[in-house]
PyMOL commands that place a pseudoatom at each C-alpha (Angstrom):
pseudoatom trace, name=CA, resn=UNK, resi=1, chain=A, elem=C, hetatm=0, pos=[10.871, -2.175, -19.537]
pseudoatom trace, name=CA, resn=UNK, resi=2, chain=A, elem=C, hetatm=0, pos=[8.182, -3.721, -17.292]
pseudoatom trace, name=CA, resn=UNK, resi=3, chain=A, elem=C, hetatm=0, pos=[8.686, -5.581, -14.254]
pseudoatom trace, name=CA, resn=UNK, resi=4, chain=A, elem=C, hetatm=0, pos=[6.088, -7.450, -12.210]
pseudoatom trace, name=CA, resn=UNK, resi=5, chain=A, elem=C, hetatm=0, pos=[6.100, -9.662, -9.203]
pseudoatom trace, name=CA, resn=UNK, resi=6, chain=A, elem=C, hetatm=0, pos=[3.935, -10.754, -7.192]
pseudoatom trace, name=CA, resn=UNK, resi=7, chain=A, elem=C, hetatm=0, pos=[3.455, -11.936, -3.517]
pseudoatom trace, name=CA, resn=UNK, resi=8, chain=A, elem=C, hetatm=0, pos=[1.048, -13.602, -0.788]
pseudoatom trace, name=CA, resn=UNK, resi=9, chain=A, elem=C, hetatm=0, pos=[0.796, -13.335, 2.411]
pseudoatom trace, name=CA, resn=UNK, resi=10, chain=A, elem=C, hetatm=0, pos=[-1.523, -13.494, 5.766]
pseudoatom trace, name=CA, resn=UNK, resi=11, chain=A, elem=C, hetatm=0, pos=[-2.660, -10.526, 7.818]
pseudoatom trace, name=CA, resn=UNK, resi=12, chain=A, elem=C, hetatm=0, pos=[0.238, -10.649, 10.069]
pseudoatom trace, name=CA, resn=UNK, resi=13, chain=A, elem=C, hetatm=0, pos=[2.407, -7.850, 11.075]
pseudoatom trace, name=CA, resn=UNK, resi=14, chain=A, elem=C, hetatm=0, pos=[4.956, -10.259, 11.369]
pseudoatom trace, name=CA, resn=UNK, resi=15, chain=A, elem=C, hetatm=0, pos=[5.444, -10.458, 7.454]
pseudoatom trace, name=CA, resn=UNK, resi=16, chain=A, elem=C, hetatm=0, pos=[6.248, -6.720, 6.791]
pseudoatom trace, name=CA, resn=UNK, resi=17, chain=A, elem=C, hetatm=0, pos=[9.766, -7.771, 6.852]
pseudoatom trace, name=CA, resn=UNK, resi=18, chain=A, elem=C, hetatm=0, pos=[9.031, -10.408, 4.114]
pseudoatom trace, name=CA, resn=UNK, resi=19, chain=A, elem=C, hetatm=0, pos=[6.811, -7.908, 2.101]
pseudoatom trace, name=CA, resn=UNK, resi=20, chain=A, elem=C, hetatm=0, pos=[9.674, -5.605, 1.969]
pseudoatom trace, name=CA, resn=UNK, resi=21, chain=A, elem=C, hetatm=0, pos=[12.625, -8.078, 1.275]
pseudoatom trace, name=CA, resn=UNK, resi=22, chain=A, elem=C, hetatm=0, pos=[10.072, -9.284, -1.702]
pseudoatom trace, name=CA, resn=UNK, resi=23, chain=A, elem=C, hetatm=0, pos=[9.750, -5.387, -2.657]
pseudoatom trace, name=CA, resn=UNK, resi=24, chain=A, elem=C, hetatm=0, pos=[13.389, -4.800, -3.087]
pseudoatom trace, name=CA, resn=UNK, resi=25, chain=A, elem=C, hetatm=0, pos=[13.082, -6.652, -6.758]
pseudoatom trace, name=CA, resn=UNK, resi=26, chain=A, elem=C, hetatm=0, pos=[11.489, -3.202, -7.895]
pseudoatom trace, name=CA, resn=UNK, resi=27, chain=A, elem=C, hetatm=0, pos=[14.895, -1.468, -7.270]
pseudoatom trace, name=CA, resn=UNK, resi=28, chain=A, elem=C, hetatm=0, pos=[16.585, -3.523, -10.161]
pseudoatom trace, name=CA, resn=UNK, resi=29, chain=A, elem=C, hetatm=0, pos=[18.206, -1.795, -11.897]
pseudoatom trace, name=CA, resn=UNK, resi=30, chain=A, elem=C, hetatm=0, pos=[18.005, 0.877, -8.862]
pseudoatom trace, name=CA, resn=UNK, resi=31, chain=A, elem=C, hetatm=0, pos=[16.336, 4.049, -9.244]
pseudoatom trace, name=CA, resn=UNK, resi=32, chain=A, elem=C, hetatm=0, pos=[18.776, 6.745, -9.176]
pseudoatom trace, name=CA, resn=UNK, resi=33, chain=A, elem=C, hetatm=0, pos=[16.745, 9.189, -6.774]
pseudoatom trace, name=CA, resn=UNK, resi=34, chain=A, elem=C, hetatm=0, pos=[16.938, 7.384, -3.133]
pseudoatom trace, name=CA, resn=UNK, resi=35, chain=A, elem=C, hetatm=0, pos=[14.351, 9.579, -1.542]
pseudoatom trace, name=CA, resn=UNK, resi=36, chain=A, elem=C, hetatm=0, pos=[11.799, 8.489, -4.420]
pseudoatom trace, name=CA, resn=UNK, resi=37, chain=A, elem=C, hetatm=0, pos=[12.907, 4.551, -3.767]
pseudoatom trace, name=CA, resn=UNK, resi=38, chain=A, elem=C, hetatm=0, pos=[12.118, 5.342, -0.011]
pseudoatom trace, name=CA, resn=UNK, resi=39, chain=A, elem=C, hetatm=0, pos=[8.566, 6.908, -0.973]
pseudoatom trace, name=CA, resn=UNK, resi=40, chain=A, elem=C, hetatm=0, pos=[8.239, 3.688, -2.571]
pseudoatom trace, name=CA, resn=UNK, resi=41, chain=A, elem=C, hetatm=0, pos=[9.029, 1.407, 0.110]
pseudoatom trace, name=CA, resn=UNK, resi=42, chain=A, elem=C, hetatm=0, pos=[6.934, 3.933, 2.708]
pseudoatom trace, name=CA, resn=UNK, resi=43, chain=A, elem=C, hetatm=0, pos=[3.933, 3.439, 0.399]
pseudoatom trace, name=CA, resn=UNK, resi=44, chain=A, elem=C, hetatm=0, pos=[4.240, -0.166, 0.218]
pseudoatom trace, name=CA, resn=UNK, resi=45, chain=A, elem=C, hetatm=0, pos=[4.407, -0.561, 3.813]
pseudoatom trace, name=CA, resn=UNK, resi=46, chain=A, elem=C, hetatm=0, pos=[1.993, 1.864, 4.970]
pseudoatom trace, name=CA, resn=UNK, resi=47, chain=A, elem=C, hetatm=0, pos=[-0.572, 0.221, 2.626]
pseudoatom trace, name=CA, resn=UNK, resi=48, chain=A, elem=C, hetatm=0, pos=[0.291, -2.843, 3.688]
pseudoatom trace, name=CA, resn=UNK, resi=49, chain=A, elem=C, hetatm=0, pos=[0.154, -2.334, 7.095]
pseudoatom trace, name=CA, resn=UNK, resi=50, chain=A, elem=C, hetatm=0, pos=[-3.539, -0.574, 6.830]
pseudoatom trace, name=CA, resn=UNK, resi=51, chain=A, elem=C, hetatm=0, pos=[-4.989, -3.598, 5.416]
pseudoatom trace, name=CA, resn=UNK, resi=52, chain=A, elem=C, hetatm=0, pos=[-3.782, -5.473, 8.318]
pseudoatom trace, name=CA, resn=UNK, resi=53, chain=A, elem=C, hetatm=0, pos=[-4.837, -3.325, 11.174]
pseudoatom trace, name=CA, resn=UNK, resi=54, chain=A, elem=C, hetatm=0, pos=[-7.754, -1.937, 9.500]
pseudoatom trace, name=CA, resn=UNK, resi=55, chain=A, elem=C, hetatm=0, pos=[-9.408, -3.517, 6.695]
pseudoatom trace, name=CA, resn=UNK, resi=56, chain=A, elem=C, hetatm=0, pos=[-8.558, -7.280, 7.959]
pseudoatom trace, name=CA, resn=UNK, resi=57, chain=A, elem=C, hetatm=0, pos=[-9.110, -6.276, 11.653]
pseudoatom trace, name=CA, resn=UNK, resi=58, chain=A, elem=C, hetatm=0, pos=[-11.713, -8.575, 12.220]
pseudoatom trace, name=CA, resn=UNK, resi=59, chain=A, elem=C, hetatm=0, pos=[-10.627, -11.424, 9.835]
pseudoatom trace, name=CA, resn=UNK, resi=60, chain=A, elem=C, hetatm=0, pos=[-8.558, -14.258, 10.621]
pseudoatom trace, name=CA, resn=UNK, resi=61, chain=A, elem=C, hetatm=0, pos=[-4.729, -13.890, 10.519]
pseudoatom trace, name=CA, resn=UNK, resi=62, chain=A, elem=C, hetatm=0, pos=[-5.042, -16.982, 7.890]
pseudoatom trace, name=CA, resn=UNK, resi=63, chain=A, elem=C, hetatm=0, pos=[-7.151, -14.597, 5.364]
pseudoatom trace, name=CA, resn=UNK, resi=64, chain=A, elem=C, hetatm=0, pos=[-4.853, -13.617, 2.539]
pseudoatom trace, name=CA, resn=UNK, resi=65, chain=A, elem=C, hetatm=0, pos=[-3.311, -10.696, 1.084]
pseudoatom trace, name=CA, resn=UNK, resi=66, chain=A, elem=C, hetatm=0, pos=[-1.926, -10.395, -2.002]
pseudoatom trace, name=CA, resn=UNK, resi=67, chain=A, elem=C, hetatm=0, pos=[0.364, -8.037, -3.724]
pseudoatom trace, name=CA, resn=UNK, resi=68, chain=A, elem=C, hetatm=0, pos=[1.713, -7.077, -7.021]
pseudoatom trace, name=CA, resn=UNK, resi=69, chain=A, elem=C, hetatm=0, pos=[3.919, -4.398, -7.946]
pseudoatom trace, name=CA, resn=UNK, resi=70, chain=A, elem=C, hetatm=0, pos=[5.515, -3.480, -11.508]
pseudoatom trace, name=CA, resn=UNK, resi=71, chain=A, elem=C, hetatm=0, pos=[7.785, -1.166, -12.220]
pseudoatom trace, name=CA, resn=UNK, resi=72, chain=A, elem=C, hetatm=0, pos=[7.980, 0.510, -15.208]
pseudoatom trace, name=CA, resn=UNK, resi=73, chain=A, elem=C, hetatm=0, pos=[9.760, 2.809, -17.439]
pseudoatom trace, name=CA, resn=UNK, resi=74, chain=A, elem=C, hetatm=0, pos=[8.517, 6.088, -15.209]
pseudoatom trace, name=CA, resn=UNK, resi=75, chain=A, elem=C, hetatm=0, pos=[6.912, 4.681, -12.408]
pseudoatom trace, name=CA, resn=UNK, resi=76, chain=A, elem=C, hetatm=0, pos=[5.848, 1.723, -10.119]
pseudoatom trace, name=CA, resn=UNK, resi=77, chain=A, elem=C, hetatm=0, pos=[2.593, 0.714, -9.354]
pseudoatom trace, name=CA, resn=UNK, resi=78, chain=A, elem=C, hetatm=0, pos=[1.520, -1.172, -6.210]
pseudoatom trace, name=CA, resn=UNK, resi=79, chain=A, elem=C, hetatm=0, pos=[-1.905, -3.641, -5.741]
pseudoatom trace, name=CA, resn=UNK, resi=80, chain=A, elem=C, hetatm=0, pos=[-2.997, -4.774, -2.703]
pseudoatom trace, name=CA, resn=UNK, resi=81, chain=A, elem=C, hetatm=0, pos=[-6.352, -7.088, -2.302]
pseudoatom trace, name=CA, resn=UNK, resi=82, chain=A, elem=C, hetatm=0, pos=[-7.843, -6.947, 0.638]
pseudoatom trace, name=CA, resn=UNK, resi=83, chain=A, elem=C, hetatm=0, pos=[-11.037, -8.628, 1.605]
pseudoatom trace, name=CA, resn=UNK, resi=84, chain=A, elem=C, hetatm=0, pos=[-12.366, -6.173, 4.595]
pseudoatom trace, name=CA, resn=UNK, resi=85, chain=A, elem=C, hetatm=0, pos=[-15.090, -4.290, 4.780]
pseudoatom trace, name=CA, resn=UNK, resi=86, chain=A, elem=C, hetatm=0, pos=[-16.237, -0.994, 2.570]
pseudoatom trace, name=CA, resn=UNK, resi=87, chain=A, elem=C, hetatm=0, pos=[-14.118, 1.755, 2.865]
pseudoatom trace, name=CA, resn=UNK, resi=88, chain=A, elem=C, hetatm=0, pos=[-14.505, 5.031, 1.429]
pseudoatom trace, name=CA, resn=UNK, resi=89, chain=A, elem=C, hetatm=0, pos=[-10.635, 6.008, 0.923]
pseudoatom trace, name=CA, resn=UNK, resi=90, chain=A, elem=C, hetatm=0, pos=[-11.475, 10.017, -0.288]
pseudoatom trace, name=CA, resn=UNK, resi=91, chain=A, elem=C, hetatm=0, pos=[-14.227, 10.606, 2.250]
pseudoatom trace, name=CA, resn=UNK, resi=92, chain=A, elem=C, hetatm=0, pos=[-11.575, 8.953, 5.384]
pseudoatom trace, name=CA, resn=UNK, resi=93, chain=A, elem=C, hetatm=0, pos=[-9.043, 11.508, 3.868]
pseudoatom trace, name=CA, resn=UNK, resi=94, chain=A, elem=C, hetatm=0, pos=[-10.892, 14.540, 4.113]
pseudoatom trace, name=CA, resn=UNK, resi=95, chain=A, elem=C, hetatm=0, pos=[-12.244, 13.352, 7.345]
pseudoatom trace, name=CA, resn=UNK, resi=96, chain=A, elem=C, hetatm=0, pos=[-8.922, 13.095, 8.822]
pseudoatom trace, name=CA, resn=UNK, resi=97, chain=A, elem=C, hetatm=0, pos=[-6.982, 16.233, 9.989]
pseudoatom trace, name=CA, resn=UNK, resi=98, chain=A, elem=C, hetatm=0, pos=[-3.920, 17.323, 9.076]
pseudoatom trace, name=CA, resn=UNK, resi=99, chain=A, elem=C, hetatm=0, pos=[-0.062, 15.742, 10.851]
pseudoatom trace, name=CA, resn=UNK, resi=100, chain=A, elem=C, hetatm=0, pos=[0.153, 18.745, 13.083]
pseudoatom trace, name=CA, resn=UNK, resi=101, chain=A, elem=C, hetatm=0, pos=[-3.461, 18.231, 14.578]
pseudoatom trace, name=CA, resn=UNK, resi=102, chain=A, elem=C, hetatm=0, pos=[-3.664, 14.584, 14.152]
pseudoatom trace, name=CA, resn=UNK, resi=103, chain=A, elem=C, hetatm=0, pos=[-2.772, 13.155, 17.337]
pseudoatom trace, name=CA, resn=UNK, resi=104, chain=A, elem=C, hetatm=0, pos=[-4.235, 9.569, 17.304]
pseudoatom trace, name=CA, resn=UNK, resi=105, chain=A, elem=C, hetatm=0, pos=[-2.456, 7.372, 14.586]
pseudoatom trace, name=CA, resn=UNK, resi=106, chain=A, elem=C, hetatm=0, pos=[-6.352, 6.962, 12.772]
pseudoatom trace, name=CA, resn=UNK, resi=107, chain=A, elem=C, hetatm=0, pos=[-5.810, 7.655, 9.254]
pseudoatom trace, name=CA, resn=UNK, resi=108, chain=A, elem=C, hetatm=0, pos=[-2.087, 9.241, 9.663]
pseudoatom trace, name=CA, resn=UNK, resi=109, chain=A, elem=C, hetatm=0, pos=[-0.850, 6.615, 7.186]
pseudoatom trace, name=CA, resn=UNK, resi=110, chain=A, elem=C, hetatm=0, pos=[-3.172, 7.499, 4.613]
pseudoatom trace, name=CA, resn=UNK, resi=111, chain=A, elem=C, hetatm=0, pos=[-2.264, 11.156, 4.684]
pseudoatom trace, name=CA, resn=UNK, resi=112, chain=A, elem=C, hetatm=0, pos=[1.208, 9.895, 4.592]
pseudoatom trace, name=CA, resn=UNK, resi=113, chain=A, elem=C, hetatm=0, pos=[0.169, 7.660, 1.704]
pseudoatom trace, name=CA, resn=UNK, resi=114, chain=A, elem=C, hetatm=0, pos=[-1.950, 11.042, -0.148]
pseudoatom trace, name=CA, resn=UNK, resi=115, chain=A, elem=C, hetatm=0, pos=[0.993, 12.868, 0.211]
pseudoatom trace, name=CA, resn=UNK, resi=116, chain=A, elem=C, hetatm=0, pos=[3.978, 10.892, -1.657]
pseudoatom trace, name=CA, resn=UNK, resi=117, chain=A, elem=C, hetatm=0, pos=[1.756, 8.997, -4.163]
pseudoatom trace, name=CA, resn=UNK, resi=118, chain=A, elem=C, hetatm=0, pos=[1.189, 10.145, -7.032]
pseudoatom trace, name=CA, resn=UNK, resi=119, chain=A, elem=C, hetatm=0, pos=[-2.514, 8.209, -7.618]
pseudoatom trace, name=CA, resn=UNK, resi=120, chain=A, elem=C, hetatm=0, pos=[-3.813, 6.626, -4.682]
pseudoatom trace, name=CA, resn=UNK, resi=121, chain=A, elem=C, hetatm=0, pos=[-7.420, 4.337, -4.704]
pseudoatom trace, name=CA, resn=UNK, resi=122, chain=A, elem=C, hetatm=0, pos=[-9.239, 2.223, -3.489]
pseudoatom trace, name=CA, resn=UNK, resi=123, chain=A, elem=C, hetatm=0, pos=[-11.589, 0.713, -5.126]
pseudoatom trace, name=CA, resn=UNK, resi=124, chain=A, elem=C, hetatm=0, pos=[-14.247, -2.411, -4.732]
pseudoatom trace, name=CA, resn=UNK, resi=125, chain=A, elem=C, hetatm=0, pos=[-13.175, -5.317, -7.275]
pseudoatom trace, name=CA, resn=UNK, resi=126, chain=A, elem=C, hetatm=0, pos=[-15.639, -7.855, -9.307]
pseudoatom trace, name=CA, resn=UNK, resi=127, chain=A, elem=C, hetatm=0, pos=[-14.680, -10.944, -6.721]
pseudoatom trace, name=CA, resn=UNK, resi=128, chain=A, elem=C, hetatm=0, pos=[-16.048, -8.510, -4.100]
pseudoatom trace, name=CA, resn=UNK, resi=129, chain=A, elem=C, hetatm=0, pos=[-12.269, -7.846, -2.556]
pseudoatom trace, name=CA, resn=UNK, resi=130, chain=A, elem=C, hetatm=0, pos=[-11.058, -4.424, -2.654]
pseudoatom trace, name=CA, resn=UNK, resi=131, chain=A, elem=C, hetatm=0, pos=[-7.718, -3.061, -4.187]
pseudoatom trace, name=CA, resn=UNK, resi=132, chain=A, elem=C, hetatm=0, pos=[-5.400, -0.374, -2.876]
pseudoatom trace, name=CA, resn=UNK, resi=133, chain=A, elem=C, hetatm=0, pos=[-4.116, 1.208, -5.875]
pseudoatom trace, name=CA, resn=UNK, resi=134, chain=A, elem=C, hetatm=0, pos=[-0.446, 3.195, -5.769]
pseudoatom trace, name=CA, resn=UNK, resi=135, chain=A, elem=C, hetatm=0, pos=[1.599, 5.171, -8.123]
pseudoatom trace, name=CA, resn=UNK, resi=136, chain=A, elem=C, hetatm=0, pos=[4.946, 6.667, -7.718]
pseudoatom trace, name=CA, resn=UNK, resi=137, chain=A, elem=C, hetatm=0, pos=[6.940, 8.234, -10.785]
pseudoatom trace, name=CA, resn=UNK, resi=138, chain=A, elem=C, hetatm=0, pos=[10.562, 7.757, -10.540]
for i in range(1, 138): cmd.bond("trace and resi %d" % i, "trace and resi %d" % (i + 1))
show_as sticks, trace
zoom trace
């Protein structure tokens, strides 16, 4: 089984209810283990909602951002392009402290991210955009 779909929106906050409407696809037929379709949906939204406030911060709210996701037979993956500037996801993880000592919300979704994915990246691409890669077995 493989399922993909496929979605494009602008860096607006305002979509993340769109974004996860759109998501809900990957639940078809639904994955028995609700906790691991929440992980899911947390990972989708945390990573969307970093490219917004941090990679896109200083673009304009018209600048795209796509996402795919496919699901399939053991897990779902999750792309999102972003066209910010360089970011060293590993280095910004082992920079940032720990929940219990991590009182500003700087990098608390990406620990959140590192802790329920199982493969997390983010990588530079060949049309110079960047791509936060997810993986969550089911």
């Amino acid at each position: 089984m493989k399922n993909k779909i496929y979605l494009k929106v602008n860096t607006d906050l305002t979509a993340s209810p769109q974004v996860l409407s759109w998501f809900e696809q990957m639940n078809q037929p639904p994955i028995l283990d609700k906790t691991v379709w929440w992980q899911c949906q947390t990972l989708m939204m945390e990573g969307f909602t970093n490219i917004v406030e941090h990679a896109h911060r200083n673009l304009p709210i018209e600048t795209p951002i796509e996402i795919e996701a496919v699901r399939l037979d053991e897990y779902i993956e999750i792309r999102i392009w972003s066209q910010g500037e360089p970011f060293d996801l590993e280095q910004q993880l082992q920079q940032t402290s720990e929940f219990e000592e991590n009182e500003q919300e700087r990098g608390r979704g990406l620990k959140i991210m590192s802790a329920i994915a199982d493969k997390l990246s983010y990588e530079p691409t060949v049309d110079r955009r960047y791509c936060l890669f997810i993986s969550k077995y089911y």
